[in-house]
Each structure stands twice: as C-alpha cells, then as structure tokens.
SERO-4910 file (N, C-alpha, C, O; in steps of 0.05 Angstrom, whole numbers):
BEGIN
 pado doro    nc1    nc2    nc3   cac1   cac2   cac3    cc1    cc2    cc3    oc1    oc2    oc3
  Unk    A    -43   -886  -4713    -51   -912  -4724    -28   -932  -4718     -4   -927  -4720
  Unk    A    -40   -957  -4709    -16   -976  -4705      0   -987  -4724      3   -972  -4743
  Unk    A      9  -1005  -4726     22  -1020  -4746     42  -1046  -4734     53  -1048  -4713
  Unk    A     41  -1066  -4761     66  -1085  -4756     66  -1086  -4784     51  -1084  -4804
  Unk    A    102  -1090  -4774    120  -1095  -4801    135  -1121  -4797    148  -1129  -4778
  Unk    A    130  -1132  -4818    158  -1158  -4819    173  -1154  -4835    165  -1146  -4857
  Unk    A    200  -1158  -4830    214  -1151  -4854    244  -1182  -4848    251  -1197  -4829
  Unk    A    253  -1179  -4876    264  -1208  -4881    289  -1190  -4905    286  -1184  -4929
  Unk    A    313  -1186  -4885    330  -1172  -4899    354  -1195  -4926    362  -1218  -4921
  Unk    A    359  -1183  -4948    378  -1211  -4950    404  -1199  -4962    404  -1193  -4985
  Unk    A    418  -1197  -4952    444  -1186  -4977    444  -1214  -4983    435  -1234  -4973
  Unk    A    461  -1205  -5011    471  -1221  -5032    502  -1213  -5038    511  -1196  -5053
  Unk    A    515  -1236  -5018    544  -1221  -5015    550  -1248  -5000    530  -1259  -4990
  Unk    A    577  -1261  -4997    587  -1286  -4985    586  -1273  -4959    567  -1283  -4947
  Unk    A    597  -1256  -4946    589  -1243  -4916    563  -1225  -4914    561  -1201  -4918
  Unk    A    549  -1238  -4910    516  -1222  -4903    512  -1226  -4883    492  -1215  -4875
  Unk    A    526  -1239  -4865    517  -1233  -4834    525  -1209  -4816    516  -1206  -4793
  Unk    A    542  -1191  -4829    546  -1167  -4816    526  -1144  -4812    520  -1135  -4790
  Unk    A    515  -1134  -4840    493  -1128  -4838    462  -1129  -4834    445  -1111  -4836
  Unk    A    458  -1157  -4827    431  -1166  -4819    440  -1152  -4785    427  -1135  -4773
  Unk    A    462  -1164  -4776    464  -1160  -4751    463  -1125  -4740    452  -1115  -4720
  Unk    A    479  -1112  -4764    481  -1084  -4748    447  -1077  -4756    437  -1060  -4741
  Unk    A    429  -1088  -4778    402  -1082  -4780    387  -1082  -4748    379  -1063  -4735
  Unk    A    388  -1109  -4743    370  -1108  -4724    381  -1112  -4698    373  -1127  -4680
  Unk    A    407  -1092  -4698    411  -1084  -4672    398  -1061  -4666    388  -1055  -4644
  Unk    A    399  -1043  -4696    388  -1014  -4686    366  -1016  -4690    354   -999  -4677
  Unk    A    351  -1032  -4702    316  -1037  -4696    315  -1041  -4665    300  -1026  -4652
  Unk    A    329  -1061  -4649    327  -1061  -4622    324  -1034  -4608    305  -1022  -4599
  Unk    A    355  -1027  -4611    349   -997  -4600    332   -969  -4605    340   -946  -4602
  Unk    A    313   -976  -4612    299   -961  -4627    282   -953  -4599    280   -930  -4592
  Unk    A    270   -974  -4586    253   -968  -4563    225   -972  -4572    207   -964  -4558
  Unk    A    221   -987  -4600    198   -995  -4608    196  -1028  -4607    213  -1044  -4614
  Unk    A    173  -1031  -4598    170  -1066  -4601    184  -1081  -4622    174  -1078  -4645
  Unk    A    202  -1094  -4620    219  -1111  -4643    215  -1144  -4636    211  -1144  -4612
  Unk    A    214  -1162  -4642    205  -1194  -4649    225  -1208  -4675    223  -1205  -4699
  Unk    A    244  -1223  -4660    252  -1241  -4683    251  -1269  -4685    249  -1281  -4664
  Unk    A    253  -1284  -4706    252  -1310  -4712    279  -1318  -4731    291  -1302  -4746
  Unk    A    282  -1339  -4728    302  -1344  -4747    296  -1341  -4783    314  -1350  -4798
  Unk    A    275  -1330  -4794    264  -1325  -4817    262  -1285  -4819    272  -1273  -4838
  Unk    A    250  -1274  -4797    240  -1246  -4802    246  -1234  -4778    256  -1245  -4759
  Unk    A    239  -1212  -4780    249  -1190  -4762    223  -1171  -4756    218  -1156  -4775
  Unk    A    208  -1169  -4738    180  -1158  -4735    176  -1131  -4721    187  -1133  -4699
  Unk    A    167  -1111  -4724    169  -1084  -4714    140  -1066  -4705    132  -1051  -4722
  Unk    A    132  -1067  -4693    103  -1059  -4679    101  -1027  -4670    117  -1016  -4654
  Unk    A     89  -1020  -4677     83   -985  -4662     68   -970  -4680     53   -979  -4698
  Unk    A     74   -944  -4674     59   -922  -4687     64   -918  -4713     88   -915  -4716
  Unk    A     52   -916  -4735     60   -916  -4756     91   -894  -4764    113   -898  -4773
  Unk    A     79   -873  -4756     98   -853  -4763    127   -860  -4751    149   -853  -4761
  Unk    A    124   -874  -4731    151   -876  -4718    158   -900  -4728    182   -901  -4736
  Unk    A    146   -918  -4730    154   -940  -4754    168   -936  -4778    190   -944  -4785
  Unk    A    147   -918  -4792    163   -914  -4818    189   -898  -4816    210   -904  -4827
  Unk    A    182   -871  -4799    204   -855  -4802    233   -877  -4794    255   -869  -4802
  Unk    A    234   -895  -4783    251   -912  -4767    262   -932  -4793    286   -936  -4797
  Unk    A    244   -942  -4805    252   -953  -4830    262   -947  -4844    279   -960  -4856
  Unk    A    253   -913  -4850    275   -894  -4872    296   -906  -4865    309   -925  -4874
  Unk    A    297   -892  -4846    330   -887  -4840    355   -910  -4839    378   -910  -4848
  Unk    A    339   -930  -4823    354   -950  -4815    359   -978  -4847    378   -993  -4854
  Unk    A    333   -973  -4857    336   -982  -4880    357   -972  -4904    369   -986  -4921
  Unk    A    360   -940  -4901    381   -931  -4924    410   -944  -4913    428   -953  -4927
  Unk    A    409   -940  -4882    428   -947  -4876    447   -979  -4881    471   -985  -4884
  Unk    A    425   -993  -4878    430  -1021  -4889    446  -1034  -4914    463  -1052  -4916
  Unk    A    429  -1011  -4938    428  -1020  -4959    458  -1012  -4961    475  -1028  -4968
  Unk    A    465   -981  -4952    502   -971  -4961    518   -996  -4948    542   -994  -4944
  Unk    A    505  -1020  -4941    526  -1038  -4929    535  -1056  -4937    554  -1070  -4929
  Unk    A    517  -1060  -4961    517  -1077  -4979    519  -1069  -5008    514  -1046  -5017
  Unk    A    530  -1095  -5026    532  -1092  -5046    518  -1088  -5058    516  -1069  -5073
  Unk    A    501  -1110  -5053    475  -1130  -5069    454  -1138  -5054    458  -1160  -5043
  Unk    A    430  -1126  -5048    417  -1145  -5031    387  -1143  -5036    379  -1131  -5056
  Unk    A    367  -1155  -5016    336  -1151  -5019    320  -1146  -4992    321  -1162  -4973
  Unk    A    309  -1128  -4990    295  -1133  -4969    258  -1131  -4974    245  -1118  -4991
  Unk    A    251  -1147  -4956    213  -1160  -4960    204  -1150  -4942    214  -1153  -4920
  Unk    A    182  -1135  -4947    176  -1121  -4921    140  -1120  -4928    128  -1111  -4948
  Unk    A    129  -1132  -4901    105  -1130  -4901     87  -1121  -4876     85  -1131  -4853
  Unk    A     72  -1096  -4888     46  -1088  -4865     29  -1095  -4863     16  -1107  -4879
  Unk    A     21  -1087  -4833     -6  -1090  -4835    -22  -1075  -4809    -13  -1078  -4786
  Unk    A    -42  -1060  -4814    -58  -1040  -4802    -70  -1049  -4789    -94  -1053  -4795
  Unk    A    -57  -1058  -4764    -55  -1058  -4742    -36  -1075  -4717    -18  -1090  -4726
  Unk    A    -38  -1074  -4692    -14  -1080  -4677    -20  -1108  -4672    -41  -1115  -4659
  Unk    A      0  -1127  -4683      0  -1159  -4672     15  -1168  -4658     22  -1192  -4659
  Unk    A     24  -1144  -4638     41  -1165  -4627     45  -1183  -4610     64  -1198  -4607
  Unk    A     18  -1181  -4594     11  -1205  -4578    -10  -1227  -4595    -26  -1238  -4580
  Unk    A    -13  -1235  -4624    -32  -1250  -4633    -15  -1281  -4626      9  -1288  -4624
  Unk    A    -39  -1294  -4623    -35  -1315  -4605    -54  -1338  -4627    -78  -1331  -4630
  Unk    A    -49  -1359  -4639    -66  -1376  -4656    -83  -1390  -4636    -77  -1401  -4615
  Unk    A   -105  -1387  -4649   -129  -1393  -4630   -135  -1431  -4636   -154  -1443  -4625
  Unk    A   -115  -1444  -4654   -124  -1470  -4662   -101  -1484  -4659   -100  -1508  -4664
***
C-alpha cells in the first residue's frame, strides 16, 4: 500500500536548526521519495518502508532535542505528482 506523509518538525530550543537539518538529511538518504517546502517535509512510498523509516529516524530526532513537536500527516495513497487542476 502506498502512502504520503507530511511532516512539520519543530524543536523548541533557541538552536532548532540543527536538527531539522540532520532530520531531513536522513529522510533524503533514505532512497524514498522526499519533497520539501519551506513549511513541511513530504515522504512518499510503501507504507512499511515509510513507517519503519519514521521509527527510526523520528526517535532519532527527538534524542536531539530538548523540547520539541513534530505534525505528521497521512494519507492512503501516493501524491506525489498531484498537480491542482484549478
């Protein structure tokens, strides 16, 4: 089953740009469809390799931080070419 995830990491820490960055470097390297915007961070593939990918990279995140939030939203199925039709 496919999937996309958006996710919108935030520490809550005066330096939070260290770990947004080491976040979605290793989402890059992952070898799964990754998409960013200056708001969210977007992740496309197979579910299982999705999530299992989130475990991990997500626990990893959080030990980086003090304080933080992360928003994360699915949805069942792959968007990564959706294109607004209006």
């Amino acid at each position: 089953m496919k999937i996309s995830v958006e996710l919108t990491l935030s520490p809550l820490q005066d330096d939070f740009e260290p770990p947004i960055k080491a976040f979605i470097k290793k989402l890059r390297a992952s070898g799964l469809n990754v998409m960013e915007n200056p708001l969210s961070t977007q992740v496309y593939g197979d579910y299982d390799e999705v999530m299992a990918l989130l475990k991990t990279e997500i626990k990893d995140v959080f030990e980086m931080m003090e304080i933080g939030l992360l928003y994360m939203k699915i949805v069942k199925s792959d968007r990564h070419d959706y294109e607004p039709d209006f």
